[in-house]
N, C-alpha and C positions, 0 to 999 in steps of 0.2 A: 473153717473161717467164721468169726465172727458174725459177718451179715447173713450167714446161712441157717446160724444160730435162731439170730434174730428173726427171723421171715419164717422160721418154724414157729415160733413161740408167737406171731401175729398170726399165723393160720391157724393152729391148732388150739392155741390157748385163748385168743382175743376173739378167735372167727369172722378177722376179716374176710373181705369179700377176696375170691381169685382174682380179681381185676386189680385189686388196691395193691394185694400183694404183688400181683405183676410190676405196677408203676412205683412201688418204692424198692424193688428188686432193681430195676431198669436206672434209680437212681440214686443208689448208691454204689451199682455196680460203676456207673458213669463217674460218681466220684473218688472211689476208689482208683479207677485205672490215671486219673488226672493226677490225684495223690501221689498214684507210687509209680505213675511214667508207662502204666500199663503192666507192672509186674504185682498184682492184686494180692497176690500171699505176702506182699512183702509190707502190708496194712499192717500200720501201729496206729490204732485210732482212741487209745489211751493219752496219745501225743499231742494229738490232735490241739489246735486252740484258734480259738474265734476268728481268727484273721487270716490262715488256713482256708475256712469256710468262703467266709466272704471272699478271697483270693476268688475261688472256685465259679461262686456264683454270681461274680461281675464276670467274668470268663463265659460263661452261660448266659448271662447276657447279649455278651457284647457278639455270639455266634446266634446270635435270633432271639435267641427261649421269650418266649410272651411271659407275660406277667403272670398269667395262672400257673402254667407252668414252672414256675420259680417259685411263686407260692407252695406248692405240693414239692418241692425238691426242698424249701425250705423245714415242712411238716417230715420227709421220709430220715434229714436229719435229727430233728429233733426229737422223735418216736425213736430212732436208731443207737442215741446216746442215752436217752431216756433208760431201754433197759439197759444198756452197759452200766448203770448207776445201779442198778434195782439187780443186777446178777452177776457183775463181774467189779465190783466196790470204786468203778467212775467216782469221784470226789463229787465234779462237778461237768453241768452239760455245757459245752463249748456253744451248740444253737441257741443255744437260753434266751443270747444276749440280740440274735438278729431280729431284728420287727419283721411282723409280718405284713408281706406283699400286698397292696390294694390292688383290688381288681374290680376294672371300670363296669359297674352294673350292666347287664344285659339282659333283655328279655327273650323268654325262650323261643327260638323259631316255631309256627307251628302252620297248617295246612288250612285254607279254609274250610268252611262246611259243606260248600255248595261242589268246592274240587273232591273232596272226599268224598261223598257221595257219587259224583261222574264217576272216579277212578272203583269204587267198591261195586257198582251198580254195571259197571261195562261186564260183557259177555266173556266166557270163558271155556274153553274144551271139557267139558265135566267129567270126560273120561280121562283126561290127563291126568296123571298123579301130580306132577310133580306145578301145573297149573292149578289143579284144586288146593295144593297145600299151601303152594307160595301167596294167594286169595286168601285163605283161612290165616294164615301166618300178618297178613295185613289188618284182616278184618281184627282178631284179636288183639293185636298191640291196640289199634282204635279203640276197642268195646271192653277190656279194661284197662285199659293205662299203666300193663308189665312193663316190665324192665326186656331188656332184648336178652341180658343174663336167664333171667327167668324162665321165658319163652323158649327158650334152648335147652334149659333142662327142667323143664317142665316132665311129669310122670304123667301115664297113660292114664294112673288109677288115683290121681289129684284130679282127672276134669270128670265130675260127676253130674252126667243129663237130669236123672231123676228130679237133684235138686237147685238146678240152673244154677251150678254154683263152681267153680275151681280155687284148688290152694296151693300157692304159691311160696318158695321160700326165699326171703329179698334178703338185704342185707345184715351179716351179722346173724344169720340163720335163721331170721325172723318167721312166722308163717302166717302167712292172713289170709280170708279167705273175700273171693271177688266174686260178687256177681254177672249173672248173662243173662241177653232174653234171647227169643227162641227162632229168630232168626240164627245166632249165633249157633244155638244146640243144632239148629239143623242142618248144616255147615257141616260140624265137627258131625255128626250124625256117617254124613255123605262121604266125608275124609277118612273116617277111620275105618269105613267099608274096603275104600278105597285103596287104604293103607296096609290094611292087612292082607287082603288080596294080592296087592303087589311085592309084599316081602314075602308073602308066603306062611306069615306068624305076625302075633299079636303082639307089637314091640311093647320093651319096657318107656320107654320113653315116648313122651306125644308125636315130638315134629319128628318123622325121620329122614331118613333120603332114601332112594327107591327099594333098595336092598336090607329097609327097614336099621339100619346103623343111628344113632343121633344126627341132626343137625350142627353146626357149630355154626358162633358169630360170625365167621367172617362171609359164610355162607347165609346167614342170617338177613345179614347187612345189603351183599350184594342181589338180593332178592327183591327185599323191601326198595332197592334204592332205584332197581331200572324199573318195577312198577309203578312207583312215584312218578319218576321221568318219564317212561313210556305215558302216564296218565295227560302228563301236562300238567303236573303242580309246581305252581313259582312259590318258593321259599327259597331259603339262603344254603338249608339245607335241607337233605334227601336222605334222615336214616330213621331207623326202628326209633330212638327215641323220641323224632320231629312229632309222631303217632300219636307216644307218650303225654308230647307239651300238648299235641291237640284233642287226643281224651280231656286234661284236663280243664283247661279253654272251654272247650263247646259243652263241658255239665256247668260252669259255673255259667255261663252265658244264657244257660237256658233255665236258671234256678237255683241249683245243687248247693248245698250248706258248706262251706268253709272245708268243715268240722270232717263233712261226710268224704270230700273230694281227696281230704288227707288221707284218712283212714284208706283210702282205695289205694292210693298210689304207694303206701305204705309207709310218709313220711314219718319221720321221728320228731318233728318239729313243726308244729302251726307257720312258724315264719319261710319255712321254705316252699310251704303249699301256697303262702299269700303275695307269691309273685306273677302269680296267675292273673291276681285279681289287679293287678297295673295292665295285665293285658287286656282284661275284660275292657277294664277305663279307657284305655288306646282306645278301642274299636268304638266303643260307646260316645266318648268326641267325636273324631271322625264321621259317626253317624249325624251326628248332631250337624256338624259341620255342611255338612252337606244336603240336610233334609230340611233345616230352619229357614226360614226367609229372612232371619235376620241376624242369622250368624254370623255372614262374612260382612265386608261391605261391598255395597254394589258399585260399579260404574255408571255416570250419567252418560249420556247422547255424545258430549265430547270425550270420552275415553278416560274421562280422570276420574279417581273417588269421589263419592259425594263427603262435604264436608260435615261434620256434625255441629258447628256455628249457623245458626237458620238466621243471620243477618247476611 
């Protein structure tokens, strides 16, 4: 089948990420089965024309799909017809013609400073394994600002103590390399004592599970999310990436260069490191707000505003 085609040639040849490839697998499989009533071989997407699509994703709409979500269904289209043009002589891309989705600005969730600390600083079994790793698995997403992908297949012989340093492979196969200080080394010091004892051998991979196997996301996720919760952290949300937004929050809050906070997180673009910096400004108001004597206005003795007219 064609989209199987495709989803080879975006993993292998482009090197998207497994996630991407997951969510435009997931949606064009989605359109597919809509197209052809659920008999997916029986895809003529040569036939295919604009109004076809659009059909499809008012239809997607109209059963929930958010706006981001249709934005990216609209992107797995148009990368999908893209190469039908470029390997199988497409004329012309049917998505060409649909605009793309606005999706109402949001800033990213992230955890405070003073709850992060409670939650990293509370007490823990140290002879647990699987208590020492799920701590280590936290403290790291915090102290460099990985991806939860990352983190999961992270390599034994990418986290090097000597030079307080690990490398990471992000998206697109990128490899950067992050720094730690030495609370973290001593951590991961204690864990991998820990780790290899308990499997019995020295896994290839960092995070494992008892029996020394990889970790996977979803295990990832549900780790990081009841230690959030069990913590007592109010956010919106409770995953590895909340970590992420509050790595990078709390270095620019306390100095960190733009330039520098990108580089860590691995962005490919200044403009998507500098939506931090509307976060920083949020907090930075609000402080304001609250600490000035003459931010808000006050009420007088009878309960109402003072006026700013001194007649």
């Amino acid at each position: 089948m064609l989209i199987d085609a495709f989803l080879t040639y975006i993993r292998c040849e482009l090197n998207y990420s497994a996630y991407t490839v997951s969510s435009y697998r997931t949606d064009l499989i989605q359109w597919a089965d809509y197209a052809t009533g659920g008999k997916r071989d029986e895809l003529r997407p040569m036939d295919v024309t604009t109004s076809d699509l659009r059909a499809w994703l008012a239809k997607e709409a109209e059963s929930g799909a958010g706006s981001r979500t249709l934005r990216r269904k609209v992107q797995s289209l148009r990368a999908f017809f893209k190469f039908l043009m470029a390997r199988h002589g497409l004329k012309s891309n049917p998505a060409a013609d649909i605009p793309s989705i606005k999706c109402p600005a949001a800033l990213p969730t992230f955890i405070r400073p003073e709850e992060t600390r409670h939650i990293l600083d509370e007490q823990i079994d140290n002879d647990n394994f699987q208590a020492v790793r799920d701590r280590l698995m936290l403290m790291m997403l915090y102290s460099t600002g990985m991806r939860s992908a990352e983190a999961v297949s992270l390599l034994d012989a990418d986290v090097n103590l000597s030079r307080g340093e690990l490398k990471v492979l992000g998206k697109r196969n990128k490899e950067r390399i992050i720094p730690f200080g030495e609370e973290l080394a001593q951590m991961i010091t204690e864990y991998r004592h820990l780790r290899d004892t308990t499997a019995g051998y020295r896994p290839e991979r960092f995070f494992t599970r008892p029996d020394g196997q990889p970790i996977y996301r979803t295990l990832l996720y549900r780790c990081v999310h009841r230690d959030l919760q069990n913590g007592g952290a109010h956010a919106a949300k409770l995953s590895p990436h909340v970590m992420r937004h509050s790595f990078a929050t709390d270095m620019l809050n306390n100095g960190a260069e733009l330039t520098s906070v990108q580089q860590l997180l691995g962005h490919q673009s200044l403009m998507t490191t500098q939506v931090y910096t509307h976060i920083t400004y949020r907090e930075l108001k609000q402080n304001y707000q609250l600490a000035h004597p003459r931010a808000l206005k006050k009420e007088d003795n009878h309960g109402s505003k003072n006026s700013s007219n001194p007649l």
